[in-house]
PDB file of N, CA, C and O in Angstrom, chain B, residues numbered from 101:
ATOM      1  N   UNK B 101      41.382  21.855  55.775  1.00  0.00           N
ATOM      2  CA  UNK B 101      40.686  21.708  54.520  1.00  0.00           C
ATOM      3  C   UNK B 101      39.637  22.813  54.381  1.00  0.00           C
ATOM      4  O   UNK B 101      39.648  23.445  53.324  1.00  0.00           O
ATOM      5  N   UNK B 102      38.689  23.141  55.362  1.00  0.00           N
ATOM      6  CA  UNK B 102      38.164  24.117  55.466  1.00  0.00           C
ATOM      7  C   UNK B 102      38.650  25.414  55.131  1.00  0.00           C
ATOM      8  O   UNK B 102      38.104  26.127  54.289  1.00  0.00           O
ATOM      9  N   UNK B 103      39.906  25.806  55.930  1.00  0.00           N
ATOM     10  CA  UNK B 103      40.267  27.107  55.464  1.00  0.00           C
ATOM     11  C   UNK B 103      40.481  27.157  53.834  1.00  0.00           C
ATOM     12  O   UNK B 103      40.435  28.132  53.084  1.00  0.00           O
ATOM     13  N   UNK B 104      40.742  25.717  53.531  1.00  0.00           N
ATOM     14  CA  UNK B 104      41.483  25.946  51.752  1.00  0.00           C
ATOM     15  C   UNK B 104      40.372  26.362  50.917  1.00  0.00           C
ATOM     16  O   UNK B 104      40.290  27.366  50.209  1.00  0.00           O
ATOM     17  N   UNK B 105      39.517  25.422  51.114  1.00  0.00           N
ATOM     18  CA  UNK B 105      38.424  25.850  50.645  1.00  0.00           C
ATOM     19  C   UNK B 105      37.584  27.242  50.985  1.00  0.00           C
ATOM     20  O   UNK B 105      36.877  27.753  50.116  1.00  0.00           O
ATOM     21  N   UNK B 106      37.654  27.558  51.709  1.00  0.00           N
ATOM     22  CA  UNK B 106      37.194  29.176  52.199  1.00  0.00           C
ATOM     23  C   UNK B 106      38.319  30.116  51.423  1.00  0.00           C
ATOM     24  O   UNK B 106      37.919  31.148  50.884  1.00  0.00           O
ATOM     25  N   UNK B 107      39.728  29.764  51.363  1.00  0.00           N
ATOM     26  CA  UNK B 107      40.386  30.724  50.520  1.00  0.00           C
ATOM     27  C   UNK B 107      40.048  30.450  48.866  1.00  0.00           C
ATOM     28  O   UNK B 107      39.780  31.346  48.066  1.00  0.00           O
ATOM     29  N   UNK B 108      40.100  29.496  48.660  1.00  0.00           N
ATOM     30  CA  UNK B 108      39.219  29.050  46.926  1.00  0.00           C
ATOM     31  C   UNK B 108      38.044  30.121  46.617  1.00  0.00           C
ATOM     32  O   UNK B 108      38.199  31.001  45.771  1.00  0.00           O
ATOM     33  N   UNK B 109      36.766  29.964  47.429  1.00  0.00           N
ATOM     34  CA  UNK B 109      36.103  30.897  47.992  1.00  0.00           C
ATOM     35  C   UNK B 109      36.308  32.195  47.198  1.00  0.00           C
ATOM     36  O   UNK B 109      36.034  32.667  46.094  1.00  0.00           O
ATOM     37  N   UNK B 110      37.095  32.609  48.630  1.00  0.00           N
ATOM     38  CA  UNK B 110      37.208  33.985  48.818  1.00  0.00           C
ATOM     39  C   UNK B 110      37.901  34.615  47.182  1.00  0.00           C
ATOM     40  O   UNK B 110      37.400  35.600  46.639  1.00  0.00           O
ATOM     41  N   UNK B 111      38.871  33.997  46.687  1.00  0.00           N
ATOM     42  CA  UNK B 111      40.094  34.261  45.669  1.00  0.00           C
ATOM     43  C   UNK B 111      39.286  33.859  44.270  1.00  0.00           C
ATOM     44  O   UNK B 111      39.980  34.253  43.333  1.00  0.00           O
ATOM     45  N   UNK B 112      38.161  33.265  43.823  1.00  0.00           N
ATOM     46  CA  UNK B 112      37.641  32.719  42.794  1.00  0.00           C
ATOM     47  C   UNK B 112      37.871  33.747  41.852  1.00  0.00           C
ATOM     48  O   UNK B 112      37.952  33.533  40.642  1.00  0.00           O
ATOM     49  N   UNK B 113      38.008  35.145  42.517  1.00  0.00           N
ATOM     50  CA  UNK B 113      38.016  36.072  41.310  1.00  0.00           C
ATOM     51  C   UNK B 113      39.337  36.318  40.504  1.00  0.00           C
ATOM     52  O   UNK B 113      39.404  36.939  39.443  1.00  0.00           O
ATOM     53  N   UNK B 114      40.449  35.692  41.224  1.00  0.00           N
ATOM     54  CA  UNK B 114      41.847  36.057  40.857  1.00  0.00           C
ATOM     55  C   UNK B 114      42.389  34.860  39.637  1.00  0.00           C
ATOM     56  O   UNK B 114      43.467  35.055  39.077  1.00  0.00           O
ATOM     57  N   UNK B 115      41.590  33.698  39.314  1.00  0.00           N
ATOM     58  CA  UNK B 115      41.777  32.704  38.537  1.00  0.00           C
ATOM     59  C   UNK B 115      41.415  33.440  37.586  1.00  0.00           C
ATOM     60  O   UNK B 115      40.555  34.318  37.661  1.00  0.00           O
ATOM     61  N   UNK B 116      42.415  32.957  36.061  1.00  0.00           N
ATOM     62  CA  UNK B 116      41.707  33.115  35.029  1.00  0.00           C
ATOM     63  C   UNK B 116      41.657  32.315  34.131  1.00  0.00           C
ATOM     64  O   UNK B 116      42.605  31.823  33.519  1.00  0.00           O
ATOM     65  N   UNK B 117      40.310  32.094  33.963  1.00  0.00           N
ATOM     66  CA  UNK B 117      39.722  31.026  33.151  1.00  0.00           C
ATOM     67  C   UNK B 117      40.932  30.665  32.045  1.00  0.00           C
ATOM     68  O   UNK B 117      41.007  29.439  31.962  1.00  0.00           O
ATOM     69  N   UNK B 118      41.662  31.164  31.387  1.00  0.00           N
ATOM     70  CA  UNK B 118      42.374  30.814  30.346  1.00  0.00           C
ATOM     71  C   UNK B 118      43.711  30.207  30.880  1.00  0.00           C
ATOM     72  O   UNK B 118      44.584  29.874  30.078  1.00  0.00           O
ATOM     73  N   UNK B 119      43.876  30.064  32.208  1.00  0.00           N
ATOM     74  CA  UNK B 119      45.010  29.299  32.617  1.00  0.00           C
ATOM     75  C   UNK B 119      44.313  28.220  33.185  1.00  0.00           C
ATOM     76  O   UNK B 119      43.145  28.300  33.567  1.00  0.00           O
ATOM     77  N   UNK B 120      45.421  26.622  33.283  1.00  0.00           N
ATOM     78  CA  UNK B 120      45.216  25.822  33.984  1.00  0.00           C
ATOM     79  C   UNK B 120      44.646  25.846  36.161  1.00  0.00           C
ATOM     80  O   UNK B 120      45.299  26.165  37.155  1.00  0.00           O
ATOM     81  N   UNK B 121      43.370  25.402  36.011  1.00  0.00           N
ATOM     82  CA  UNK B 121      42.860  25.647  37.511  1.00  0.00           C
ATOM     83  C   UNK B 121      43.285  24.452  38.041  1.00  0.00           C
ATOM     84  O   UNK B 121      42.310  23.902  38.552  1.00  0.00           O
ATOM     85  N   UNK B 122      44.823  23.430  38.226  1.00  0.00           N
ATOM     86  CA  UNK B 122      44.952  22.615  39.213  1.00  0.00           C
ATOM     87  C   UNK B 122      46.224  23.466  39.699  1.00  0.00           C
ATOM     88  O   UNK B 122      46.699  23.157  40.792  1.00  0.00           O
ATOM     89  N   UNK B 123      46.735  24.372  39.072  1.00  0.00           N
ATOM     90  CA  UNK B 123      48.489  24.626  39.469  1.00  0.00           C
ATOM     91  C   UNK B 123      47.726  25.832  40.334  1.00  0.00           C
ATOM     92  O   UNK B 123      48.087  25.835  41.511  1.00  0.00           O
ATOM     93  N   UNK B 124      46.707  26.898  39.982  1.00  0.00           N
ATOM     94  CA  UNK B 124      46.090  27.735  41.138  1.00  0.00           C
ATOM     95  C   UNK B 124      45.585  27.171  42.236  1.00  0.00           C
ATOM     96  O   UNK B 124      45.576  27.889  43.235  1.00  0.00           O
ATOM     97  N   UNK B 125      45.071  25.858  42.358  1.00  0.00           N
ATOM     98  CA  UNK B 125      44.056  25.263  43.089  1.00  0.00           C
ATOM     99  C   UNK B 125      45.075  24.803  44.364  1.00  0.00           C
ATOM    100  O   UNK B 125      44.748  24.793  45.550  1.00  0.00           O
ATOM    101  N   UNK B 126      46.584  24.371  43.728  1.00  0.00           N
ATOM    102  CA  UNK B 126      47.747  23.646  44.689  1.00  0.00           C
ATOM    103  C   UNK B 126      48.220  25.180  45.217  1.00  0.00           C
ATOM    104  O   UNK B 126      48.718  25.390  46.323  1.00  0.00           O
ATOM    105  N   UNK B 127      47.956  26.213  44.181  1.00  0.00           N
ATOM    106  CA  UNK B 127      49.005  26.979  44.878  1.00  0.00           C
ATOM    107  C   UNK B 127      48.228  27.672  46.360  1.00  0.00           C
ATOM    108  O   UNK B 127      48.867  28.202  47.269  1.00  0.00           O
ATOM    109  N   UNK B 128      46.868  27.530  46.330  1.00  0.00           N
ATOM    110  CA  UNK B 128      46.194  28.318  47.017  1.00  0.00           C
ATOM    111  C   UNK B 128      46.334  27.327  48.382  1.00  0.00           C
ATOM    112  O   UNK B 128      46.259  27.815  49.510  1.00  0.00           O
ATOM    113  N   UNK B 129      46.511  26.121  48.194  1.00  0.00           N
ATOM    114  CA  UNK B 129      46.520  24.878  49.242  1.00  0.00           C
ATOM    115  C   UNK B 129      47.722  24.935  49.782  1.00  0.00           C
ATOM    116  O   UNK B 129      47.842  24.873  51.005  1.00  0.00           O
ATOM    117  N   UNK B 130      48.652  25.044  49.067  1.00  0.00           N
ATOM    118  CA  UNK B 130      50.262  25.048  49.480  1.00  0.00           C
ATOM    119  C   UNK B 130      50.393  26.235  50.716  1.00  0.00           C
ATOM    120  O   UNK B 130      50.749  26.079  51.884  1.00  0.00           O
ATOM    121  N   UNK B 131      49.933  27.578  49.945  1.00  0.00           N
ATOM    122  CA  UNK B 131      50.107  28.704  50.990  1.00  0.00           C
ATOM    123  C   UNK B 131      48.721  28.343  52.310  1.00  0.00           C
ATOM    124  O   UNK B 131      48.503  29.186  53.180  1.00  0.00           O
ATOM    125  N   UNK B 132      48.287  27.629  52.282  1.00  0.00           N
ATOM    126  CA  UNK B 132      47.171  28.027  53.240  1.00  0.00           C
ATOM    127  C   UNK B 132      47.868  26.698  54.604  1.00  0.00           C
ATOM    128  O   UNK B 132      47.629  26.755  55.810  1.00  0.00           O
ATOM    129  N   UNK B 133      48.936  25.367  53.718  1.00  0.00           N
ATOM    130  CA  UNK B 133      49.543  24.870  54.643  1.00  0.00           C
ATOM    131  C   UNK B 133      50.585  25.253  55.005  1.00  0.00           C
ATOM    132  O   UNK B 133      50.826  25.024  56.191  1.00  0.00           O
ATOM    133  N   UNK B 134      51.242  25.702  54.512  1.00  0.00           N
ATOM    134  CA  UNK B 134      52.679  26.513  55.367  1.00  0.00           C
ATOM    135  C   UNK B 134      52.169  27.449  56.659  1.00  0.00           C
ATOM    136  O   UNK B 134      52.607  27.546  57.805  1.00  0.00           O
ATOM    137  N   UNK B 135      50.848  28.212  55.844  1.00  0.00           N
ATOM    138  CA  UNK B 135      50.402  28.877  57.331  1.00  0.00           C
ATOM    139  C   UNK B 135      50.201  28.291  58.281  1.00  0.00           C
ATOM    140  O   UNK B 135      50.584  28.740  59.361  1.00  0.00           O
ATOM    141  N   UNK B 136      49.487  27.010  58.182  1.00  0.00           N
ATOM    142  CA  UNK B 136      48.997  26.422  59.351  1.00  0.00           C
ATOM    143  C   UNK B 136      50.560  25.540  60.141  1.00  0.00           C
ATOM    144  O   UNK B 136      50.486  25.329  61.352  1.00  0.00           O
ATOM    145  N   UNK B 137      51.485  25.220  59.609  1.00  0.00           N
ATOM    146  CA  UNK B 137      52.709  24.992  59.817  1.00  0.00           C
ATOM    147  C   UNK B 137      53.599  26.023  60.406  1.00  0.00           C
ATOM    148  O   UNK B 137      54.654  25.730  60.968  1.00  0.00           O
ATOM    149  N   UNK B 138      53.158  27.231  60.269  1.00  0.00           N
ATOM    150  CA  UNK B 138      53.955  28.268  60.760  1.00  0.00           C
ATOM    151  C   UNK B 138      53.271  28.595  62.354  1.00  0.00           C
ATOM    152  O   UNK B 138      53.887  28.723  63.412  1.00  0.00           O
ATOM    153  N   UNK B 139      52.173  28.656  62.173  1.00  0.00           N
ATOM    154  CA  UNK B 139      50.788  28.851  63.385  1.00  0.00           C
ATOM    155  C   UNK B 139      51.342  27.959  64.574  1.00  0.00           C
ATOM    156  O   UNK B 139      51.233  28.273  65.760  1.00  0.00           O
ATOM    157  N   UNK B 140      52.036  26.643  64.037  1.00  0.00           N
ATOM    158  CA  UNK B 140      51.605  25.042  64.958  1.00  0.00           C
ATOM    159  C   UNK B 140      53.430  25.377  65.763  1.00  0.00           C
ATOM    160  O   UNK B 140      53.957  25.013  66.814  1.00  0.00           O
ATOM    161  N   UNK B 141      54.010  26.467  64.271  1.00  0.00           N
ATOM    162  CA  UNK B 141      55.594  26.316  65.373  1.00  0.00           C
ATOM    163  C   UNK B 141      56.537  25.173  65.297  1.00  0.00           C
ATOM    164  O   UNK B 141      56.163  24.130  65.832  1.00  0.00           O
ATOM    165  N   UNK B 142      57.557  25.195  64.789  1.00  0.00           N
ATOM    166  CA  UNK B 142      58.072  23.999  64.351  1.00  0.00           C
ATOM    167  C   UNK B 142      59.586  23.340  66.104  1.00  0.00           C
ATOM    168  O   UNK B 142      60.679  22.790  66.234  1.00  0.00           O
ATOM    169  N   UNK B 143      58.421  23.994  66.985  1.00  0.00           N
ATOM    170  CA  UNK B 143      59.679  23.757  68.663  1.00  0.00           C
ATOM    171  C   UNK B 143      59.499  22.148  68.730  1.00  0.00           C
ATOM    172  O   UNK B 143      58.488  21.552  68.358  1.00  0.00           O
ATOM    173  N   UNK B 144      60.630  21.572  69.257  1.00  0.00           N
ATOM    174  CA  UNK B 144      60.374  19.850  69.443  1.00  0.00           C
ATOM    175  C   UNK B 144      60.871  20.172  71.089  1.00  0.00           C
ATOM    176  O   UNK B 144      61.825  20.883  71.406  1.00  0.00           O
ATOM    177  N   UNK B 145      60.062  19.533  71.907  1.00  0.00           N
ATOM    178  CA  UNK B 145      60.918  19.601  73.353  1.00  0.00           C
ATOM    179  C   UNK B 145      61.172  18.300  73.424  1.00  0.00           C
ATOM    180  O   UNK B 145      60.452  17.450  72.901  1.00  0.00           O
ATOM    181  N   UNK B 146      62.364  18.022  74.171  1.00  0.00           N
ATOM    182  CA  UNK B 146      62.680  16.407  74.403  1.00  0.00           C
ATOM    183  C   UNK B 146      64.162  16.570  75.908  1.00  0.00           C
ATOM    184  O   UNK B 146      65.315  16.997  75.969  1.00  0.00           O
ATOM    185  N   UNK B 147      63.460  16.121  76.571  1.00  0.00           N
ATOM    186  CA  UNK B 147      63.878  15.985  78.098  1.00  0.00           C
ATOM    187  C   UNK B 147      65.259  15.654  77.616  1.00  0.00           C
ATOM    188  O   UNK B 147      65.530  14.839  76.734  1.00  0.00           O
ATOM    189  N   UNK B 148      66.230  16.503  78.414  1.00  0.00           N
ATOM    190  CA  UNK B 148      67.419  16.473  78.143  1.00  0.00           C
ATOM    191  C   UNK B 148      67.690  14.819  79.289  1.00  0.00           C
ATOM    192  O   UNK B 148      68.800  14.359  79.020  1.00  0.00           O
ATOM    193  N   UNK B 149      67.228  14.278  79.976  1.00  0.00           N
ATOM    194  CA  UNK B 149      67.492  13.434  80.889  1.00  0.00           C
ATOM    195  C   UNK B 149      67.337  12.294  79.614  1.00  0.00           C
ATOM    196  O   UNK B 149      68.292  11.557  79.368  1.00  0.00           O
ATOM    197  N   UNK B 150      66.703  12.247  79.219  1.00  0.00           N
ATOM    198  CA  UNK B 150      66.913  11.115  78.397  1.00  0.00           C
ATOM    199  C   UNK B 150      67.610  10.537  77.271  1.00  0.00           C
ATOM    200  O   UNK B 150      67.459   9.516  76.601  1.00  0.00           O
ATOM    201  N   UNK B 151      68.741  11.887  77.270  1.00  0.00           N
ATOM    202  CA  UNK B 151      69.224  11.531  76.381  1.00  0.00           C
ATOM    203  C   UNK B 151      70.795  11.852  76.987  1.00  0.00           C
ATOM    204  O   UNK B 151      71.690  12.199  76.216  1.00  0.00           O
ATOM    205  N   UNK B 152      70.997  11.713  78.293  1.00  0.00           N
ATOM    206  CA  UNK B 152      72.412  12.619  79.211  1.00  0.00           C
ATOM    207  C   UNK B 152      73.183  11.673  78.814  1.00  0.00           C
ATOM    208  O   UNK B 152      74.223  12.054  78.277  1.00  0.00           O
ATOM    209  N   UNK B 153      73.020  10.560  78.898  1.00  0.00           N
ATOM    210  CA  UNK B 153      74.248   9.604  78.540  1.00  0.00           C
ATOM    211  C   UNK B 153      74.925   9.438  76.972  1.00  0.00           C
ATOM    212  O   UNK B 153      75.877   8.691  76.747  1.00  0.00           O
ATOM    213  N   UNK B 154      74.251  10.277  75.937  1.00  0.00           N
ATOM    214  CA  UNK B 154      74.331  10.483  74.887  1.00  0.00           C
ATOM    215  C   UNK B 154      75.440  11.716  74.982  1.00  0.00           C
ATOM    216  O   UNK B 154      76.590  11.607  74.556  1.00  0.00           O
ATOM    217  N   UNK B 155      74.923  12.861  75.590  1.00  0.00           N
ATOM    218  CA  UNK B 155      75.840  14.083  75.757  1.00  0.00           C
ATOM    219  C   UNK B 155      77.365  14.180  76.107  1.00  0.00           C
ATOM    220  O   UNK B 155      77.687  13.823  77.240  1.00  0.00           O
ATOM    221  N   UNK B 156      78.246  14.586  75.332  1.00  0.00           N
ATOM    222  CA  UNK B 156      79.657  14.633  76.042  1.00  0.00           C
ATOM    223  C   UNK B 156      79.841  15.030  77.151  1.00  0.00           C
ATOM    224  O   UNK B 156      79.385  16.100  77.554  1.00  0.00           O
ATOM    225  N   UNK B 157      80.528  14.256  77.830  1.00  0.00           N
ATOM    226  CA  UNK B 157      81.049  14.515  79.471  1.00  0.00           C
ATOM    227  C   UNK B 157      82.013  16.046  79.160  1.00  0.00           C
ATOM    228  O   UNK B 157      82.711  16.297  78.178  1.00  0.00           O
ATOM    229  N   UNK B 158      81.797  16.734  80.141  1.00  0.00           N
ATOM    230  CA  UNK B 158      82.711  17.712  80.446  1.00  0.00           C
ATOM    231  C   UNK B 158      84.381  17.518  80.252  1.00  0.00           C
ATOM    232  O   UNK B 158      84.727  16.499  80.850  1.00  0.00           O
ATOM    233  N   UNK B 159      85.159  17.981  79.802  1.00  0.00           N
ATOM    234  CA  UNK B 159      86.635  18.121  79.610  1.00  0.00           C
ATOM    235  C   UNK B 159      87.403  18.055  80.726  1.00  0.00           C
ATOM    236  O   UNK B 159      87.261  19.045  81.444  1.00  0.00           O
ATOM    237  N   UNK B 160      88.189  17.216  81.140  1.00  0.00           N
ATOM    238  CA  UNK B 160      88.583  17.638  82.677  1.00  0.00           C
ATOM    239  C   UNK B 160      89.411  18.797  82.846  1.00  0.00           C
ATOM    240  O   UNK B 160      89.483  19.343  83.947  1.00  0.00           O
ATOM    241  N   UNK B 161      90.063  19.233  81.815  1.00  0.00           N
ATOM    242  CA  UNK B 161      90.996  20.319  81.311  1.00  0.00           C
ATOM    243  C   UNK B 161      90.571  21.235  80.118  1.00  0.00           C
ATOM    244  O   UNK B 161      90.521  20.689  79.016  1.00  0.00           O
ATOM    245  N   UNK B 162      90.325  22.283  80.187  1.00  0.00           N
ATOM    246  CA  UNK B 162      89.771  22.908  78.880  1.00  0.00           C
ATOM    247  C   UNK B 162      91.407  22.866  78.080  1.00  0.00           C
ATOM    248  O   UNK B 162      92.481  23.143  78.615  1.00  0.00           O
ATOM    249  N   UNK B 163      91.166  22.431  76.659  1.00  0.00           N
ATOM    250  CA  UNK B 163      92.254  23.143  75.941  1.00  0.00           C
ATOM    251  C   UNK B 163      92.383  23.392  75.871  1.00  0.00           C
ATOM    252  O   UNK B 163      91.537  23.974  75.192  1.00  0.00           O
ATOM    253  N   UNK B 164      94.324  24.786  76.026  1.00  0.00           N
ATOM    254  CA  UNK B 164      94.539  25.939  75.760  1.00  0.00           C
ATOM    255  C   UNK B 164      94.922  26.207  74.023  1.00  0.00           C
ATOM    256  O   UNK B 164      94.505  25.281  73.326  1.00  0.00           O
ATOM    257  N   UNK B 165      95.323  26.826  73.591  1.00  0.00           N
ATOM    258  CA  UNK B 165      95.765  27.200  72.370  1.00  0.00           C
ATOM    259  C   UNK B 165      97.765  26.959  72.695  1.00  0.00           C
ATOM    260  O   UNK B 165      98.344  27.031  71.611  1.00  0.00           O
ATOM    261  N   UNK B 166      98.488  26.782  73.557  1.00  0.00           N
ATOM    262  CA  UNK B 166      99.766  26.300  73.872  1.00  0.00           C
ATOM    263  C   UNK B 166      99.638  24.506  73.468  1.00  0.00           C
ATOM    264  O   UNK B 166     100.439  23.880  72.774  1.00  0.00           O
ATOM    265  N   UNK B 167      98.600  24.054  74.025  1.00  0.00           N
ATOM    266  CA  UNK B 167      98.268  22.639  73.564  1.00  0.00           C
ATOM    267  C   UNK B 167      97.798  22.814  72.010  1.00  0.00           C
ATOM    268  O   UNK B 167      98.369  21.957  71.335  1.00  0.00           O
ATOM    269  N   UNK B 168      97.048  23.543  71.315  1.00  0.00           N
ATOM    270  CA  UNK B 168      97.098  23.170  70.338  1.00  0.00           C
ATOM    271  C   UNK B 168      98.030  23.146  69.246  1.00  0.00           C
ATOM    272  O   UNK B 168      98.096  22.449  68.233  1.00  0.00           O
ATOM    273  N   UNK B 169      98.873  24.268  69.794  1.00  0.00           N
ATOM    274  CA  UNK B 169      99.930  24.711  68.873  1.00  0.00           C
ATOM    275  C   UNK B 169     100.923  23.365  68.792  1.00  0.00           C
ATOM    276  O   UNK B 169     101.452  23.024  67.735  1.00  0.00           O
ATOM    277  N   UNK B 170     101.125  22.558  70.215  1.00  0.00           N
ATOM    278  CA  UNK B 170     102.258  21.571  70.722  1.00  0.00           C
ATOM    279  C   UNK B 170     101.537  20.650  69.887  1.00  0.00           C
ATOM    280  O   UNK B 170     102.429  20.158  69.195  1.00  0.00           O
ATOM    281  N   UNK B 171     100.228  20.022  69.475  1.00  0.00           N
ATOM    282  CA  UNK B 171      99.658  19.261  68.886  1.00  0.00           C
ATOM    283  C   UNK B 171     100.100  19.223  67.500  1.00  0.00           C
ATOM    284  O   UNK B 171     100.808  18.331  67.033  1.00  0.00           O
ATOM    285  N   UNK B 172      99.577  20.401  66.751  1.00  0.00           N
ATOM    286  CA  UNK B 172     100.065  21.109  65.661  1.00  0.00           C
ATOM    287  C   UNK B 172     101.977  20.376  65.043  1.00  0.00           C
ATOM    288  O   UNK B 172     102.461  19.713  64.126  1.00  0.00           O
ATOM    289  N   UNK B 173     102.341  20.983  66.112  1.00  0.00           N
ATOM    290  CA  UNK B 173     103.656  21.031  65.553  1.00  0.00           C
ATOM    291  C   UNK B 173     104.265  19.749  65.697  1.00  0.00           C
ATOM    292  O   UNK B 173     105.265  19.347  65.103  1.00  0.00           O
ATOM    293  N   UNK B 174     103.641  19.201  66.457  1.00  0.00           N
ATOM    294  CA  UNK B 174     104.023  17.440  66.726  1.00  0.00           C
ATOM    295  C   UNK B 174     103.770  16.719  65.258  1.00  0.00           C
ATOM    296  O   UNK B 174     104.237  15.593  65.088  1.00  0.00           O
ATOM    297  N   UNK B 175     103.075  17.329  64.261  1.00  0.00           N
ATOM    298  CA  UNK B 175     102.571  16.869  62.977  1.00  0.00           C
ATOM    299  C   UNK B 175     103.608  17.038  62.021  1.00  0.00           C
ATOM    300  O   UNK B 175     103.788  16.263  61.082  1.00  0.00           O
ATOM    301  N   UNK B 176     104.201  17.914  62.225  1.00  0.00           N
ATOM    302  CA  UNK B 176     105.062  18.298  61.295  1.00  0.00           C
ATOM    303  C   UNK B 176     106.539  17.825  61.384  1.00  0.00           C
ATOM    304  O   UNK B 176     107.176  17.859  62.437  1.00  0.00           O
ATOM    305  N   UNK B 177     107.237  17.201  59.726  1.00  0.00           N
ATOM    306  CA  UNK B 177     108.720  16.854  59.759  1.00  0.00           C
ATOM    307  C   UNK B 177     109.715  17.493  60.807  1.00  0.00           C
ATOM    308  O   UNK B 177     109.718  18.710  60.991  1.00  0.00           O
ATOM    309  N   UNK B 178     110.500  16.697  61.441  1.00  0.00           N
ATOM    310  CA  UNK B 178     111.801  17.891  62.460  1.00  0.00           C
ATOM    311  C   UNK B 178     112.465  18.843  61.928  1.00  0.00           C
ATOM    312  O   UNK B 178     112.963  19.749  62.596  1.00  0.00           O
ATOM    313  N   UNK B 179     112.580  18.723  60.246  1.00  0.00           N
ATOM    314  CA  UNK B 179     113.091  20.534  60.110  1.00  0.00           C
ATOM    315  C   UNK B 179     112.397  21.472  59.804  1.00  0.00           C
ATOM    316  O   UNK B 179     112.746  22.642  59.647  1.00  0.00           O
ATOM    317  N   UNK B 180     111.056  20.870  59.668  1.00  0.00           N
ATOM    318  CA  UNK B 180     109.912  22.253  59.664  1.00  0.00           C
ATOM    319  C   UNK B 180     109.696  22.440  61.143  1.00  0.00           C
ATOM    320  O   UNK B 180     109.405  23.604  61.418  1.00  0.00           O
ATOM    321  N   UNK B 181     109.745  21.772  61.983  1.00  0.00           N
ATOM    322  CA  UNK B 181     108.842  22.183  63.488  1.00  0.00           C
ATOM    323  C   UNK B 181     110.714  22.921  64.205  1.00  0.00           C
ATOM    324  O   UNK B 181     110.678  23.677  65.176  1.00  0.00           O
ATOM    325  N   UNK B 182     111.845  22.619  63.681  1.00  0.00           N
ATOM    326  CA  UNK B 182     112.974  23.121  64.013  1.00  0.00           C
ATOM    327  C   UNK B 182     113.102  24.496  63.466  1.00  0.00           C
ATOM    328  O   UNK B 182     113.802  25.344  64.019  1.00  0.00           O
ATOM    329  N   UNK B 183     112.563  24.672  62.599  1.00  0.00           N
ATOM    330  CA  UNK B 183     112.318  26.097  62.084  1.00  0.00           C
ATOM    331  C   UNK B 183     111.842  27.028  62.820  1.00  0.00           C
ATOM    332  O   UNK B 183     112.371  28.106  63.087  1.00  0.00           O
ATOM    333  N   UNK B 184     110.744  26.586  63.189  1.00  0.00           N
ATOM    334  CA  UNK B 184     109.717  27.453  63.934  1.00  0.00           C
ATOM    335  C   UNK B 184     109.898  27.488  64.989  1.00  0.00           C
ATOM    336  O   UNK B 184     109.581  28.615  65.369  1.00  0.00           O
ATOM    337  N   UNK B 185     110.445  26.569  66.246  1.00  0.00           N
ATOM    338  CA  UNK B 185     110.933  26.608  67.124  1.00  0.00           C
ATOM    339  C   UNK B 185     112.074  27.568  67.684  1.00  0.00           C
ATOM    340  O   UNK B 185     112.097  28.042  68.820  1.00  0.00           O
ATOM    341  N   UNK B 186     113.123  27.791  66.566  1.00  0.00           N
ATOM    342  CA  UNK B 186     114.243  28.033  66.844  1.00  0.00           C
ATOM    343  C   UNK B 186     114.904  28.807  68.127  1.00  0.00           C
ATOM    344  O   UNK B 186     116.125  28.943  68.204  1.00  0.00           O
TER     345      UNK B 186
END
């Protein structure tokens, strides 16, 4: 609150009387909280241990692209996958 007011302050000269002073007054508040939001760093740390049982288990087999293709083609009618096969 301090800084906002110290930038009010400082900027009094850039208002002009013939415009509305609440949309300058937010705008000068708005930028002076993003700064302090940018300053504070938006990192969250959170212990991966507490959440391990949440995490996918390892693959016992990585998938190749031969499996996906066999997947793939398992989808498809027998004279389209007979096509491609041939």
């Amino acid at each position: 609150m301090q800084e906002t007011l110290l930038a009010v302050h400082l900027k009094r000269h850039t208002w002009r009387p013939s415009d509305p002073l609440g949309p300058w007054l937010r705008t000068i508040a708005r930028n002076k909280l993003i700064d302090h939001l940018r300053r504070r760093g938006r990192r969250v740390e959170v212990l991966v241990e507490d959440f391990a049982e949440l995490l996918a288990a390892p693959e016992e087999r990585p998938s190749t692209e031969a499996d996906d293709v066999e997947r793939h083609l398992a989808l498809l009618p027998d004279k389209q996958r007979s096509v491609i096969r041939f």
